[in-house]
PAKOL-697785 format. One record per residue (C-alpha): x, y, z; chain; residue in one letter. Coordinates in pm, whole numbers, always signed. Example, Ala and Ser with C-alpha at 12.3 -4.5 7.8 and 13.67 -1.06 7.14 Angstrom:
<lumdrens>
<lumdren <+1230; -450; +780>; A; A>;
<lumdren <+1367; -106; +714>; A; S>;
</lumdrens>
This chain:
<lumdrens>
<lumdren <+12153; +8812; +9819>; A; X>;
<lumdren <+12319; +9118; +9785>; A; X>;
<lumdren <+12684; +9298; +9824>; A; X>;
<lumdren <+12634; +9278; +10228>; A; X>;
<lumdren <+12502; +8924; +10260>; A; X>;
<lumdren <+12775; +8790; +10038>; A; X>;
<lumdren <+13109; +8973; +10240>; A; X>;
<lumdren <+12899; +8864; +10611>; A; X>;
<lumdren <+12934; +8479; +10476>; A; X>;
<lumdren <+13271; +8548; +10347>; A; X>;
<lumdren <+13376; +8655; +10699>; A; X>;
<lumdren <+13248; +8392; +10855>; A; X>;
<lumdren <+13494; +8151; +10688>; A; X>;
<lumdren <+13751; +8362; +10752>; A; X>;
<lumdren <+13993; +8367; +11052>; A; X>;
<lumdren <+14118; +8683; +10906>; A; X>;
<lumdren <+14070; +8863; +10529>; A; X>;
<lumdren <+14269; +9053; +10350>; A; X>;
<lumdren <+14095; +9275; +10331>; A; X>;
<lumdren <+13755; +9356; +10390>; A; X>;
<lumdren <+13716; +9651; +10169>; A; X>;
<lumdren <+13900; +9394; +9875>; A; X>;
<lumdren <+13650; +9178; +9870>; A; X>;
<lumdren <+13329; +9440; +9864>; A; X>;
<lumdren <+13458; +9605; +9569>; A; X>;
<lumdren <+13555; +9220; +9412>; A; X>;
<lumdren <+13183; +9161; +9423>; A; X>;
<lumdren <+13098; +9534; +9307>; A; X>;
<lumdren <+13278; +9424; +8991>; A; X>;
<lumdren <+13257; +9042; +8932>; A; X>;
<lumdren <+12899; +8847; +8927>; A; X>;
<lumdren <+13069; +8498; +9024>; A; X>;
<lumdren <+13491; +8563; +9152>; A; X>;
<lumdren <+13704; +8258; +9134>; A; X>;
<lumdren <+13818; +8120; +9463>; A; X>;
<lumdren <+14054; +7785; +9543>; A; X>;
<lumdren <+14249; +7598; +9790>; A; X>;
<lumdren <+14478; +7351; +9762>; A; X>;
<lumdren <+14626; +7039; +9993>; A; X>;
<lumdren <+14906; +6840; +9870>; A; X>;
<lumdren <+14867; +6447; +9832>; A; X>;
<lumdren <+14992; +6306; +10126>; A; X>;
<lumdren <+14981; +6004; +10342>; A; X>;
<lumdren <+14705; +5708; +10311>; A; X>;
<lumdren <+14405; +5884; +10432>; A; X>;
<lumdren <+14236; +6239; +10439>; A; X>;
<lumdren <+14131; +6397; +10765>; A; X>;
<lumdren <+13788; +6572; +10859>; A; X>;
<lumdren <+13968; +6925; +10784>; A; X>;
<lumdren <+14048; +6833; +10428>; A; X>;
<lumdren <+13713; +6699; +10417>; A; X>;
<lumdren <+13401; +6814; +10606>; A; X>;
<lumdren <+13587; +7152; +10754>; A; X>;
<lumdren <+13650; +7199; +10383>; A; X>;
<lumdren <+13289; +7147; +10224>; A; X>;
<lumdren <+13123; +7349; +10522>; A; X>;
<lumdren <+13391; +7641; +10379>; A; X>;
<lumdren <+13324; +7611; +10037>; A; X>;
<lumdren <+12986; +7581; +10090>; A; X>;
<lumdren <+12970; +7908; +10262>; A; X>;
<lumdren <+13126; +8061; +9941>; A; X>;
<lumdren <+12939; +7911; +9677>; A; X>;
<lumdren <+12639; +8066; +9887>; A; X>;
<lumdren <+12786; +8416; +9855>; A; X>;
<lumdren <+12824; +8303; +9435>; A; X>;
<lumdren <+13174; +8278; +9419>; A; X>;
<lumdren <+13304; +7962; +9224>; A; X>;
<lumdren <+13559; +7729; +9369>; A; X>;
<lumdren <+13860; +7528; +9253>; A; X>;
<lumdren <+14007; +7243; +9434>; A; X>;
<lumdren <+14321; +7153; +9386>; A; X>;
<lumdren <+14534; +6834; +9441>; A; X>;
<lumdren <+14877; +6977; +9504>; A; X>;
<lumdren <+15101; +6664; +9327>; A; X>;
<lumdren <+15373; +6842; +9213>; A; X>;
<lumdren <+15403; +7047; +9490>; A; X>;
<lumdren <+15402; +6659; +9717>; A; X>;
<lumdren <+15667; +6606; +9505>; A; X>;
<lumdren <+15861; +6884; +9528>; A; X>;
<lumdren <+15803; +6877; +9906>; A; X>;
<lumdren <+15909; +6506; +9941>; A; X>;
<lumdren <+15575; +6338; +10012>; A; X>;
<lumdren <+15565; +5982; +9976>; A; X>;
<lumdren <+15903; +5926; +9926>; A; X>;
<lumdren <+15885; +6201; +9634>; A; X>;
<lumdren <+15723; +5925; +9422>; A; X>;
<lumdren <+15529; +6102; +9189>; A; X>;
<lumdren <+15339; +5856; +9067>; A; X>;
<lumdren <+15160; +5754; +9402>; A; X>;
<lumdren <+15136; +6095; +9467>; A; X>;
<lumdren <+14916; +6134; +9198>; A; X>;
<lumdren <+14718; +5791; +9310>; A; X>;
<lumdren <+14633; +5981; +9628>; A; X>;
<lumdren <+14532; +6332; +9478>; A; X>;
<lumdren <+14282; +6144; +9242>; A; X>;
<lumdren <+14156; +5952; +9563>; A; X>;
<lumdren <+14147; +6311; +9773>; A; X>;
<lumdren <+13935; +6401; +9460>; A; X>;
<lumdren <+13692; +6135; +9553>; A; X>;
<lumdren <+13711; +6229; +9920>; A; X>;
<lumdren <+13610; +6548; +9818>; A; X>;
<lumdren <+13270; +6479; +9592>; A; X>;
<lumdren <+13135; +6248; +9881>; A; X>;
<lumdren <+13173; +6557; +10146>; A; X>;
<lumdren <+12838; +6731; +10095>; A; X>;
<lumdren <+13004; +6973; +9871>; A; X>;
<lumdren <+12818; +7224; +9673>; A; X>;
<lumdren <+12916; +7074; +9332>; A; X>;
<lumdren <+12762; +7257; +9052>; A; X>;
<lumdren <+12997; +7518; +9149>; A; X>;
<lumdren <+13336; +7343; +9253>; A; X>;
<lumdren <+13621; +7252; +9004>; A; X>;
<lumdren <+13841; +6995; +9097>; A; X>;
<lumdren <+14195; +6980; +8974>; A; X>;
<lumdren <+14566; +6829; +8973>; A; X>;
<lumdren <+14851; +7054; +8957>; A; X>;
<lumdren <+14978; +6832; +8646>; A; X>;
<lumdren <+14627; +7029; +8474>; A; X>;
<lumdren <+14798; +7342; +8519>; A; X>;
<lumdren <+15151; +7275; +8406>; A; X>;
<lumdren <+15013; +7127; +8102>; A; X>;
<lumdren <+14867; +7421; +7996>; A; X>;
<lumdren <+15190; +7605; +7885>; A; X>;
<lumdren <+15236; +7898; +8089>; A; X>;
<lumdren <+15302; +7751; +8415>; A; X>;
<lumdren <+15633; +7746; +8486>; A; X>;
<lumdren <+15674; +8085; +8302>; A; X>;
<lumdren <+15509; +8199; +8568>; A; X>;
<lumdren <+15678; +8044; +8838>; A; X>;
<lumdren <+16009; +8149; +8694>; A; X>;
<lumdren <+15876; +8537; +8678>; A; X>;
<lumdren <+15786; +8455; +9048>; A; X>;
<lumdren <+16113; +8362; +9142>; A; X>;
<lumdren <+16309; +8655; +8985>; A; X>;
<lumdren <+16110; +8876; +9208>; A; X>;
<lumdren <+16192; +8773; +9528>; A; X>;
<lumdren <+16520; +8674; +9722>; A; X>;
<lumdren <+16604; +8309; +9861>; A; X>;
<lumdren <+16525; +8451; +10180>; A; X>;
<lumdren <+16203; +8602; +10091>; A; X>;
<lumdren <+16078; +8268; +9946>; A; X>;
<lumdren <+16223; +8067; +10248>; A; X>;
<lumdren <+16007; +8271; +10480>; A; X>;
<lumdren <+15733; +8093; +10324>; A; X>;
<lumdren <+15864; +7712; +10417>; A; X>;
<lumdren <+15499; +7711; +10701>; A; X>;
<lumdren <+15334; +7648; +10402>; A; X>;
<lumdren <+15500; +7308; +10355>; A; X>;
<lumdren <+15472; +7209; +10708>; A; X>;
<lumdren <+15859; +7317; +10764>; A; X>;
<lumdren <+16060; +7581; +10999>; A; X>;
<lumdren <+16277; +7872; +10842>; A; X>;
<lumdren <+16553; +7649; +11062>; A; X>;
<lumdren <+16496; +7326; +10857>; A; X>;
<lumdren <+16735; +7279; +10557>; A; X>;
<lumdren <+16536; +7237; +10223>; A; X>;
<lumdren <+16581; +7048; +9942>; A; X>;
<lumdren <+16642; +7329; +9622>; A; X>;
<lumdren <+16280; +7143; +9514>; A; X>;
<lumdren <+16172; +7285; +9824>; A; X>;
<lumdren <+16282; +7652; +9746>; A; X>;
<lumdren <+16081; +7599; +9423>; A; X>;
<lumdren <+15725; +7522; +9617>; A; X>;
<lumdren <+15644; +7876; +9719>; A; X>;
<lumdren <+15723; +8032; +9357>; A; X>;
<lumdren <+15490; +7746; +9243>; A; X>;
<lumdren <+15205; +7797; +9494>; A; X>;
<lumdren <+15214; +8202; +9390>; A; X>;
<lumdren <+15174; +8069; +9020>; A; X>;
<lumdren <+14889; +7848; +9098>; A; X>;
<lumdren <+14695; +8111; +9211>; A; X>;
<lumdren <+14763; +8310; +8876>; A; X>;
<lumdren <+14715; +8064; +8655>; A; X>;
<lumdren <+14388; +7921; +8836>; A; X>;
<lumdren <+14278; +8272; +8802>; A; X>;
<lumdren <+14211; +8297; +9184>; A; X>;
<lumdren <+14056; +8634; +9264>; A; X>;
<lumdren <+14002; +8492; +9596>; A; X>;
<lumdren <+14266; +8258; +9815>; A; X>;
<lumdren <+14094; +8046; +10080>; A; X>;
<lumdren <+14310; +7825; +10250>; A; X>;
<lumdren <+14436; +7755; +10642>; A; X>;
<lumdren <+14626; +8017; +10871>; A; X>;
<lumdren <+14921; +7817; +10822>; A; X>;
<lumdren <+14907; +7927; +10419>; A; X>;
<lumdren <+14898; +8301; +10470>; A; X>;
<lumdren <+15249; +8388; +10439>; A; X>;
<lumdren <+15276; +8289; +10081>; A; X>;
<lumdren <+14909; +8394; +9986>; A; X>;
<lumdren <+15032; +8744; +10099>; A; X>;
<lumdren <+15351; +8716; +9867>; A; X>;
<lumdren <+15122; +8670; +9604>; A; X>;
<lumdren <+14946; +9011; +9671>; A; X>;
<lumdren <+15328; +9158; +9704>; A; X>;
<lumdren <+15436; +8971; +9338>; A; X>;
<lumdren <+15107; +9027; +9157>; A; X>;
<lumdren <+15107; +9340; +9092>; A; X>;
<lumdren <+15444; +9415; +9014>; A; X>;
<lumdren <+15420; +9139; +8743>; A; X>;
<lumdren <+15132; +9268; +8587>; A; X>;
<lumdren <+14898; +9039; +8771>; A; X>;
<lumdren <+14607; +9095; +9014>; A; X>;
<lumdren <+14648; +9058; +9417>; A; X>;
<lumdren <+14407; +8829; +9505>; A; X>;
<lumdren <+14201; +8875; +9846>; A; X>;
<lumdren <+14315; +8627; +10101>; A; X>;
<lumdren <+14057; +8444; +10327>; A; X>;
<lumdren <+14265; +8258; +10595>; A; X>;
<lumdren <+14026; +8020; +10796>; A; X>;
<lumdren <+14088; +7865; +11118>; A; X>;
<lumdren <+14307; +7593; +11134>; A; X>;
<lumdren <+14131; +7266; +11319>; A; X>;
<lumdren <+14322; +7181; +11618>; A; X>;
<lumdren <+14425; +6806; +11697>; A; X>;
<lumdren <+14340; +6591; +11956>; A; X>;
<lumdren <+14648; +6586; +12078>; A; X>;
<lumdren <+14797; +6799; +12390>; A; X>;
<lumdren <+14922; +7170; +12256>; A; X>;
<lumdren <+15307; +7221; +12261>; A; X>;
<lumdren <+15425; +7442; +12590>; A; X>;
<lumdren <+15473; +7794; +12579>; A; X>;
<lumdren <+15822; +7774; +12496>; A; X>;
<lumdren <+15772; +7688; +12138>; A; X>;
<lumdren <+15784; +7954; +11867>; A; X>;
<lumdren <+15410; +8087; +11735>; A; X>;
<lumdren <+15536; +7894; +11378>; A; X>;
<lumdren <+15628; +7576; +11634>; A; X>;
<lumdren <+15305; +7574; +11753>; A; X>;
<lumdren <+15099; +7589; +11467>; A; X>;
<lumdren <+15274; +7311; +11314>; A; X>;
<lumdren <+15291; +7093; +11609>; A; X>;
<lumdren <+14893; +7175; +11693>; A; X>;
<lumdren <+14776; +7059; +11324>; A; X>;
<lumdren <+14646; +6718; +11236>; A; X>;
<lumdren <+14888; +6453; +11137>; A; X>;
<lumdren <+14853; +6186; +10904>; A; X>;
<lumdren <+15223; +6030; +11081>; A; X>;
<lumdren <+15002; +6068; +11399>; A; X>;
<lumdren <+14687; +5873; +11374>; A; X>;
<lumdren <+14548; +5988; +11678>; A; X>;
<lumdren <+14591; +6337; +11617>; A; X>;
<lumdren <+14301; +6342; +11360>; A; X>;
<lumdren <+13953; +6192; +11275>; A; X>;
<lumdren <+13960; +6055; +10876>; A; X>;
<lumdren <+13734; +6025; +10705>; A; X>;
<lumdren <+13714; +5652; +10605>; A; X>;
<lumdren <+13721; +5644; +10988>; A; X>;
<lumdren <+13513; +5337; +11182>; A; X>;
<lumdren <+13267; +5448; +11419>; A; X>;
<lumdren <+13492; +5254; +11665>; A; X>;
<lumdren <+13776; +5455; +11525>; A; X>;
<lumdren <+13612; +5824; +11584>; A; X>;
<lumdren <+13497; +5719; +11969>; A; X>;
<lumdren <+13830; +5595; +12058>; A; X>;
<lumdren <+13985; +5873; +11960>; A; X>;
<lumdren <+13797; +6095; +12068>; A; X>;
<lumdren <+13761; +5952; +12387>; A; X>;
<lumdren <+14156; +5948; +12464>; A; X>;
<lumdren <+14170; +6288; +12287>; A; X>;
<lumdren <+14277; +6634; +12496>; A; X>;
<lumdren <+13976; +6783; +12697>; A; X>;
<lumdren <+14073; +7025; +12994>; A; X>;
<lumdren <+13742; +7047; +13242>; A; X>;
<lumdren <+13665; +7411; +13199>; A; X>;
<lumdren <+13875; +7529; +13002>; A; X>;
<lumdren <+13827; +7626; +12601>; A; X>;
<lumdren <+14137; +7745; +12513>; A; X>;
<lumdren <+14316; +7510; +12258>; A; X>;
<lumdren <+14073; +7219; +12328>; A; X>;
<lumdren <+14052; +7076; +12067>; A; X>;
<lumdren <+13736; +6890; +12129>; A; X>;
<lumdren <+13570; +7258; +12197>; A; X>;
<lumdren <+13711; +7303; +11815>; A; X>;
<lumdren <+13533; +7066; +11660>; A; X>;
<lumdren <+13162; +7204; +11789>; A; X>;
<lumdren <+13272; +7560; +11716>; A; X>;
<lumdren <+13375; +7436; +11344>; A; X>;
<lumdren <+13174; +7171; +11281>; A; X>;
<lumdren <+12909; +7046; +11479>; A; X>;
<lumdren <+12727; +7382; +11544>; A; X>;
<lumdren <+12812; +7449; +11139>; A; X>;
<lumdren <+12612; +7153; +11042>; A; X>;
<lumdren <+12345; +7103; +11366>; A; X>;
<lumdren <+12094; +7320; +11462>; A; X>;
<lumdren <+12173; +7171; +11842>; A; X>;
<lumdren <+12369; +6986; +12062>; A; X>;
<lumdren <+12201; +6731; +12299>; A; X>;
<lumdren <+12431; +6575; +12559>; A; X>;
<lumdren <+12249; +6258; +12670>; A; X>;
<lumdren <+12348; +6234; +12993>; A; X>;
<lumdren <+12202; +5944; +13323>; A; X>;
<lumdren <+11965; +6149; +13562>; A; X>;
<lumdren <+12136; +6103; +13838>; A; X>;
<lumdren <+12412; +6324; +13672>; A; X>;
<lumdren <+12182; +6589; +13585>; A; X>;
<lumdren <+12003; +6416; +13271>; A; X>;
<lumdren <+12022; +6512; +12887>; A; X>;
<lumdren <+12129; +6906; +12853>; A; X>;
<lumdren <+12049; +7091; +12485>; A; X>;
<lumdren <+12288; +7366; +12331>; A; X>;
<lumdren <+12165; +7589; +12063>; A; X>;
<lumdren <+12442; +7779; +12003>; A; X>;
<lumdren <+12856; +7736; +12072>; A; X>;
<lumdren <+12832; +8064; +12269>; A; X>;
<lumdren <+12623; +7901; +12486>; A; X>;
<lumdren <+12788; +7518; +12510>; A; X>;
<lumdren <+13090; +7699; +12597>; A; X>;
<lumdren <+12963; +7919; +12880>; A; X>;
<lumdren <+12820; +7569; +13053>; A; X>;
<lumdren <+13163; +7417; +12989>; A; X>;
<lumdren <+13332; +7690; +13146>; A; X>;
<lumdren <+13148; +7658; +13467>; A; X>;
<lumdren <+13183; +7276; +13503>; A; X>;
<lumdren <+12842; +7235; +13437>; A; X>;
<lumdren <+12920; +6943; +13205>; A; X>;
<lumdren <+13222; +6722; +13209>; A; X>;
<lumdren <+13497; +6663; +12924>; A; X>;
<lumdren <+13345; +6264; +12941>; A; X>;
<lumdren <+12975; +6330; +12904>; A; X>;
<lumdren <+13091; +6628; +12574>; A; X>;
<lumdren <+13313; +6354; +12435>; A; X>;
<lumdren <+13075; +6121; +12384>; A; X>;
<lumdren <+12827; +6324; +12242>; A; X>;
<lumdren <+13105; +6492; +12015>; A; X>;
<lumdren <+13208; +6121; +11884>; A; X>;
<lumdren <+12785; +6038; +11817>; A; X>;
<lumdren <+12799; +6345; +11609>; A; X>;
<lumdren <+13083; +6319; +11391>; A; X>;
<lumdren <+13003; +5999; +11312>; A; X>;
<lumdren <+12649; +6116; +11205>; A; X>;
<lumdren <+12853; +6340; +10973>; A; X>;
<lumdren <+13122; +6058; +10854>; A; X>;
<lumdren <+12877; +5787; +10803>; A; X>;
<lumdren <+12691; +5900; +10502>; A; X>;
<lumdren <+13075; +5997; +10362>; A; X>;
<lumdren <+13174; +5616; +10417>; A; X>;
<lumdren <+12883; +5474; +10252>; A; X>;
<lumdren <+12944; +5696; +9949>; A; X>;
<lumdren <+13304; +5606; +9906>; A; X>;
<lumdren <+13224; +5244; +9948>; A; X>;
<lumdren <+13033; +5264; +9682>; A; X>;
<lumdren <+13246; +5428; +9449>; A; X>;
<lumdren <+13423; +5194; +9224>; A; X>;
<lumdren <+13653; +5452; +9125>; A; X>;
<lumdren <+13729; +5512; +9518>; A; X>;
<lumdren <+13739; +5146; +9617>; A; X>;
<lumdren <+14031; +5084; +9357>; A; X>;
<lumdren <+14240; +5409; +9470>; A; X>;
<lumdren <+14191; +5346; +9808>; A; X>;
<lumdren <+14322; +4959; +9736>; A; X>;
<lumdren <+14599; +5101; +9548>; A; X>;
<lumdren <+14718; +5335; +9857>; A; X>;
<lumdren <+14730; +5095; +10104>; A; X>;
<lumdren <+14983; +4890; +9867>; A; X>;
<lumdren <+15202; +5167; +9881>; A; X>;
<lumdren <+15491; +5103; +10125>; A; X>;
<lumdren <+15564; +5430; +10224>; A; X>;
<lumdren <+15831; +5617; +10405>; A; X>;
<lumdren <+15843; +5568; +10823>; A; X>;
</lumdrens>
């Protein structure tokens, strides 16, 4: 594979890189570059963007020879307030997220999987966060709070101030020469290529991928760009907003079923989403099975092309929802059977669901 090959699958996981020219002359000069993303422990269960939108990304990069570190964000869930700010079952769910992980189809001979407790046992760490946060203003770092699932109008905990300066550290200390996390992430992945350099560190190419939609109605146009993104993401305090992936087939078609589907229209639909990013990712085709007398079965090869159909009302939200449910749980079922296996799993899992956690 050479240079060319590597950056095309590179921009394919990318909703936008910075930047393009970064990244050729990262593989000019490294055989294997370090990349990593990071989700904090949160919640009882892990949705199909932590999971399969995940291992179809990292997959893509371990293709183009980069290595990849995964990284259970506990101390950042604790500094952000997840679960009560318990750290404890924090850490419970990052080791089960682990798990979720290494049953996802993920290219593991080259992924690294990690807590944040690793990295602040190593020494450096919060040297590094501490060098962070001399560089930059309150109000710098604050412009960050996205990355935490919070509004520059929300009033933070000081723990919460810390969680920027910390994310800009992991990347150091990981050694990230690559950061590949969501669209909502990118404001703090850039401060990293502002702080690096100034503190005698590297600025790391960002690769921002496209963050899944969920299956719930979009805010109105009255919310702020930062509004909307947060209110369009999955939610783990919204159920229905998101497929997991422990999820019954039962679970994925009702969902799925109630979930938001405007005839002809692929604009935030988020059902349109999920073949762009998944299905077509991991199918070669998309059959719609479908009674004659409504036209009979119909075969997509490509999104492009599924999309065009939808567009003209040639096939109905109904018949596509259906069809998108059969699919997913194609992709979730071989995921369930591995985690019921799992001892190690079973026992997390267990331990979660004990958890009384904050409404």
């Amino acid at each position: 594979m050479n240079i060319q090959d590597k950056i095309n699958l590179i921009m394919e996981v990318g909703e936008e890189v910075l930047t393009e020219e970064e990244l050729r002359t990262l593989f000019e000069t490294k055989k294997h570059p370090i990349a990593y993303d990071g989700f904090e422990p949160s919640g009882t269960n892990v949705h199909i963007a932590q999971g399969l939108l995940r291992a179809i990304n990292i997959n893509k990069m371990t293709k183009a020879r980069v290595k990849f570190t995964m990284l259970a964000a506990d101390w950042h869930g604790w500094a952000n307030n997840k679960l009560g700010g318990d750290l404890e079952k924090i850490n419970v769910v990052g080791d089960y997220l682990i798990e979720v992980w290494k049953a996802c189809d993920m290219d593991l001979d080259n992924v690294k999987f990690m807590r944040s407790t690793d990295l602040i046992n190593n020494g450096t760490y919060w040297k590094t966060v501490m060098r962070v946060a001399r560089s930059n203003t309150v109000k710098r770092i604050t412009r960050c709070s996205q990355i935490m699932g919070r509004t520059e109008k929300d009033t933070l905990q000081a723990s919460q101030i810390l969680y920027p300066c910390m994310q800009c550290a992991d990347i150091f200390e990981i050694g990230a020469d690559i950061t590949q996390l969501g669209m909502d992430q990118r404001k703090v992945n850039v401060l990293a290529r502002e702080v690096g350099p100034k503190l005698g560190y590297y600025k790391p190419v960002v690769v921002s991928h496209h963050m899944l939609q969920g299956l719930l109605q979009p805010p109105g146009k009255e919310a702020s760009p930062e509004e909307r993104m947060l209110a369009m993401k999955m939610s783990k305090s919204k159920p229905d907003s998101a497929i997991f992936m422990n999820d019954t087939t039962e679970d994925i078609t009702r969902k799925i079923k109630k979930a938001y589907c405007p005839e002809k229209i692929v604009q935030e639909n988020p059902i349109m989403e999920y073949c762009k990013y998944i299905i077509f990712q991991k199918f070669d085709s998309l059959v719609i099975e479908r009674p004659e007398k409504w036209g009979g079965n119909l075969e997509f090869i490509s999104y492009e092309e599924l999309e065009k159909a939808f567009i003209k009302g040639e096939l109905h939200p109904a018949d596509l929802k259906q069809a998108v449910a059969d699919y997913l749980d194609k992709l979730l079922s071989p995921v369930r059977k591995k985690l019921e296996k799992s001892k190690k799993a079973i026992k997390l899992f267990e331990q979660i669901q004990e958890f009384k956690l904050p409404k």
